[in-house]
C-alpha positions in Angstrom: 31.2 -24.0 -84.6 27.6 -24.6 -83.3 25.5 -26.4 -86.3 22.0 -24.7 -86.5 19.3 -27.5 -86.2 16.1 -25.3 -85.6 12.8 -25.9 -87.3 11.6 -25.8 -90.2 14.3 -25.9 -92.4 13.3 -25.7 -95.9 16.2 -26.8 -98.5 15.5 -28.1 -101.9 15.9 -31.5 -100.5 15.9 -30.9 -96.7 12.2 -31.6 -95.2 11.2 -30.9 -91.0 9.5 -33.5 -89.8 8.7 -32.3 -86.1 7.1 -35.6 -84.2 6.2 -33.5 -81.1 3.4 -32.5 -83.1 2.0 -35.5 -83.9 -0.6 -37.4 -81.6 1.3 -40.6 -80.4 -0.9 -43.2 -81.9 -0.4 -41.7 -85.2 3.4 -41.0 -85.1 5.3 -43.7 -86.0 2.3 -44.3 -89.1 3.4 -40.9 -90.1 7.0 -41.2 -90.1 7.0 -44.2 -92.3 4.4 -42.5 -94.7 6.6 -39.8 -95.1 9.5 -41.7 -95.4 7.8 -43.1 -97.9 6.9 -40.2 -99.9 10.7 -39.1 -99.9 12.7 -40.0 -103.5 16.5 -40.5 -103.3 18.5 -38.1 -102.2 15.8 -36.3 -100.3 16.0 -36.1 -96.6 13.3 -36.0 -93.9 15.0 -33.4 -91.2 13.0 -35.5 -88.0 12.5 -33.6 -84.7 11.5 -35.2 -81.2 12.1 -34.6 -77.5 13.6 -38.1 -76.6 15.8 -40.8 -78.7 13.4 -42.9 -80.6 16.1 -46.3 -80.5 12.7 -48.8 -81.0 11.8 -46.3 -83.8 15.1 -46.7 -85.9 15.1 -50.4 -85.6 12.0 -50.3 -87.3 13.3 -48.7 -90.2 15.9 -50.3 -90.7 14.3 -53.5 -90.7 11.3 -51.9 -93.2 13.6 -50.0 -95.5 17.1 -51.6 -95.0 19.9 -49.5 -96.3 17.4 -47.7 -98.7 17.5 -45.2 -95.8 20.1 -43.7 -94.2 20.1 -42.4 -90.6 22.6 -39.5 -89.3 21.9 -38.0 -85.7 22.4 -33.8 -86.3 21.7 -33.6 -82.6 21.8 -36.0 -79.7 21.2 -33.4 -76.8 18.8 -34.3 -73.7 14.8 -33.2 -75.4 16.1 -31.9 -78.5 16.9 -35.1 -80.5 17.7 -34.2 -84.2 18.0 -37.1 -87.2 18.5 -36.8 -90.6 16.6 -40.0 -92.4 17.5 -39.8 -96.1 16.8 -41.9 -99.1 19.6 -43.8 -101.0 20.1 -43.1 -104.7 
C-alpha cells in the first residue's frame, strides 16, 4: 500500500509546508517561524526536492525534543517530513 503524500494536505492538525516555493535566502527563516507558530500536537507536513540533513540539525539543536521529525517520503526530489510539536 502506496502512502499518499501530495500537496496540500489540509487535516485539522496536518499543515503543507512546500519549501520549493520559498526564495532560498528566506527558507530556512520560514521554516523555523512556522515551526514556531505550530502548538503541540500540530504538524508542519514539509515539502522539498532534496534532503535538508544541515536543516534538521538545526532544529534539533533550536527546539530539542519539542519537535519531532518523521520522514513520510525519502525518494530522489520528492523529500517528505513530518515536523510535529510535542505535547
Amino acid at each position: 500500500m502506496t502512502q499518499d503524500t501530495s500537496l496540500p494536505l489540509f487535516n485539522q492538525n496536518i499543515y503543507p509546508f512546500d519549501a520549493r516555493g520559498v526564495a532560498k535566502r528566506f527558507r530556512h527563516a520560514a521554516i523555523f517561524g512556522a515551526l514556531s507558530a505550530l502548538q503541540p500536537g500540530e504538524t508542519m507536513r514539509f515539502c522539498n526536492d532534496h534532503d535538508p540533513l544541515p536543516l534538521l540539525s538545526q532544529i534539533d539543536a533550536y527546539f530539542g525534543e519539542r519537535v519531532a521529525i518523521a520522514y513520510v517520503s525519502r525518494e530522489p526530489g520528492e523529500i517528505v517530513i513530518d515536523f510535529t510539536i510535542q505535547e
